[in-house]
C-alpha positions in Angstrom: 0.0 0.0 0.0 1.1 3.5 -1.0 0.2 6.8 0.4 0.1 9.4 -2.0 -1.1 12.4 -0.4 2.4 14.1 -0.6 3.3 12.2 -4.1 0.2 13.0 -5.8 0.4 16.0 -8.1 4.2 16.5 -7.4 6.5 13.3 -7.8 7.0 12.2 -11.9 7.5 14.6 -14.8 3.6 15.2 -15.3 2.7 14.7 -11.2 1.4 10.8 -11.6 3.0 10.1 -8.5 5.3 7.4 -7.3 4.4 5.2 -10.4 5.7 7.3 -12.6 8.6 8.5 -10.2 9.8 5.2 -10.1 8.5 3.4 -13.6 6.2 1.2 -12.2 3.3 -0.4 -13.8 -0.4 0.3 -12.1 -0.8 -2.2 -10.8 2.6 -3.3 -9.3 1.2 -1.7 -6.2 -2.1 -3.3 -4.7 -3.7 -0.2 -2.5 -3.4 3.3 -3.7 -4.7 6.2 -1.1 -3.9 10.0 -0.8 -6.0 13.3 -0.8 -7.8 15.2 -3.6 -7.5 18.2 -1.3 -3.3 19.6 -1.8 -2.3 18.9 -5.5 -5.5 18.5 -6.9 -7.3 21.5 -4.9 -10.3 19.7 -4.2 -12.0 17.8 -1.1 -12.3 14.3 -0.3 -9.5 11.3 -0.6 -9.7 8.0 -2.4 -8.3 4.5 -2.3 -7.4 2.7 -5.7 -7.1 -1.0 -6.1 -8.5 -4.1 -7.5 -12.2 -4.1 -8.4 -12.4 -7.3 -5.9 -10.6 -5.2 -3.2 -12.5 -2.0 -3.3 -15.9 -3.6 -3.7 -14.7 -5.7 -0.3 -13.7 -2.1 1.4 -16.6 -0.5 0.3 -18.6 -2.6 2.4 -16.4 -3.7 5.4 -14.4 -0.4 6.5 -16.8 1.8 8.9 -15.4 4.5 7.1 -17.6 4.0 4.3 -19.9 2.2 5.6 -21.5 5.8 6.2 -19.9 7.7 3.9 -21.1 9.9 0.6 -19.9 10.0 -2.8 -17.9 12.7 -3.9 -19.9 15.7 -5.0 -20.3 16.3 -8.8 -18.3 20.2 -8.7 -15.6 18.4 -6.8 -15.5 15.2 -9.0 -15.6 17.9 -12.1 -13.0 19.7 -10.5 -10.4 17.2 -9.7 -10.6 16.2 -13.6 -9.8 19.3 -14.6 -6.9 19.5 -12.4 -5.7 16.6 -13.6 -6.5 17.4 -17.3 -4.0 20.6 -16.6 -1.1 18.3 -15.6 -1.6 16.1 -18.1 -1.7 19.5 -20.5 0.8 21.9 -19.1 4.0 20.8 -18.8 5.3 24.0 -16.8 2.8 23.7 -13.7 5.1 20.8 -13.2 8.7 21.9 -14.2 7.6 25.2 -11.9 7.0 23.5 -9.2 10.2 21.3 -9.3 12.5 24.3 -9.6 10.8 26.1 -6.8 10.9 22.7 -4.6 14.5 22.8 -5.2 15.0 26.6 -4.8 13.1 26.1 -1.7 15.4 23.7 -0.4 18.3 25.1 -1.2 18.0 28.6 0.1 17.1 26.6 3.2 19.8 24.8 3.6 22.1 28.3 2.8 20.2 29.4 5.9 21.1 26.2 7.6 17.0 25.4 8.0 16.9 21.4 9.1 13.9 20.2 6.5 13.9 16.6 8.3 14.7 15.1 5.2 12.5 16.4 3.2 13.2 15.9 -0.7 10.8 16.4 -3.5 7.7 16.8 -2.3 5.6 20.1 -2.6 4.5 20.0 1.8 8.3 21.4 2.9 9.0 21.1 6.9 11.6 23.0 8.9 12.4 21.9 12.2 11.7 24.2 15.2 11.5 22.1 18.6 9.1 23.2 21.1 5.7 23.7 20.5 5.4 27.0 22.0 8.0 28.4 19.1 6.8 26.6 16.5 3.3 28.5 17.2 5.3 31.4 18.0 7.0 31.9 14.4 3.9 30.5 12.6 2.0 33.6 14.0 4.9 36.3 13.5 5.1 34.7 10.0 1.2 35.3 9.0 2.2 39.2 10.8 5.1 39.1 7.9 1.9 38.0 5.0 3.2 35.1 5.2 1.1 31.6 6.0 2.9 29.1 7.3 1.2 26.1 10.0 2.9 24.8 12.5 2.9 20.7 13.0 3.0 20.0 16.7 2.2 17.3 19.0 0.6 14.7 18.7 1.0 15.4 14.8 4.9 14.9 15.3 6.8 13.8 18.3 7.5 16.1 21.3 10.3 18.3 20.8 10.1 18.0 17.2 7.6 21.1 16.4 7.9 22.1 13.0 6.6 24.7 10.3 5.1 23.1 7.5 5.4 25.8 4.3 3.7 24.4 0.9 5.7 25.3 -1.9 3.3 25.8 -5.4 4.0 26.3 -9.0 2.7 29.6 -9.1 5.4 31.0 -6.4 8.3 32.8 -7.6 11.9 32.3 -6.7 11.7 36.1 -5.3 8.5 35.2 -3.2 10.4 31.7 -1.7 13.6 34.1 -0.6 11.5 36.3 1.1 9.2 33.9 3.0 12.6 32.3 4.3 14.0 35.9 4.8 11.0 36.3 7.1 11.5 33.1 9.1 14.9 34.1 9.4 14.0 37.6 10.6 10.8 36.4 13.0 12.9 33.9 14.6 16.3 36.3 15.8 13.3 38.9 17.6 11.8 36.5 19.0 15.2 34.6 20.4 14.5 31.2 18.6 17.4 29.6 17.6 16.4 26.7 14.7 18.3 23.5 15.1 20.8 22.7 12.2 
């Protein structure tokens, strides 16, 4: 089983996600899930499989048990998200580069992104709680949104900010949202681990 909500959208060269990052055939995986609501824009999530296997979670996880079908605007819009992919090249290369630019004026800055690589939901580590919030709200004071993941969404001690990097950013826009973190966090005393 594969999670896709961070691969959806943003992994391969037209955003098909980890089959097409890694070459794979559709059905060399068995379970497919992710969200329709970060690259595609949407609401809602979805599990791909088998006929056999989603007929038998249809009607055994509680889940859906009592769940509704997706809406009709938000089935037509996911389609049309994915109809742009598949049509526009550049929403794609755009979003690589500014991934990578991203990541690289963050590590200049020496910004811990646990890891991160190329996905389009970029963390950088903060510690506490407290600071995490903290810099998330002198960020949105800067115009700039950034969450903050806390506990129990990540271990204690490992509070981070969560920025989401899109096509339509410019490199000018990425340097100044890092500028800002940089800024927020020497007047407010934080120091970011390395």
């Amino acid at each position: 089983m594969v999670d896709e909500a961070h691969s959806s959208c943003v992994l391969g060269k037209t955003g098909g996600g980890v089959d097409e990052y890694f070459g794979l055939e559709p059905d060399d995986i068995d379970i497919k899930m992710g969200t329709l609501s970060k690259g595609l824009g949407t609401c809602g999530g979805y599990l791909a499989g088998s006929h056999a296997l989603v007929e038998y979670l249809r009607y055994n996880l509680p889940g859906f048990v009592f769940s509704v079908g997706i809406s009709p605007p938000l089935a037509a819009a996911t389609l049309e998200a994915i109809r742009l992919l598949q049509e526009r090249p550049e929403i794609m290369e755009n979003l690589h580069r500014n991934i990578r630019c991203f990541l690289s004026e963050a590590h200049k800055r020496h910004f811990n992104t646990c890891l991160a690589g190329e996905t389009a939901v970029l963390p950088i580590l903060v510690g506490a709680d407290e600071n995490a919030h903290k810099l998330s709200m002198a960020l949105l004071e800067r115009g700039v949104f950034v969450p903050s993941a806390e506990y129990p969404a990540v271990p204690r001690g490992k509070a981070r900010l969560r920025f989401c990097v899109i096509s339509e950013h410019t490199p000018e826009q990425i340097v100044t949202a890092l500028d800002a973190l940089e800024d927020a966090a020497a007047e407010l005393g934080i120091r970011l681990p390395e």
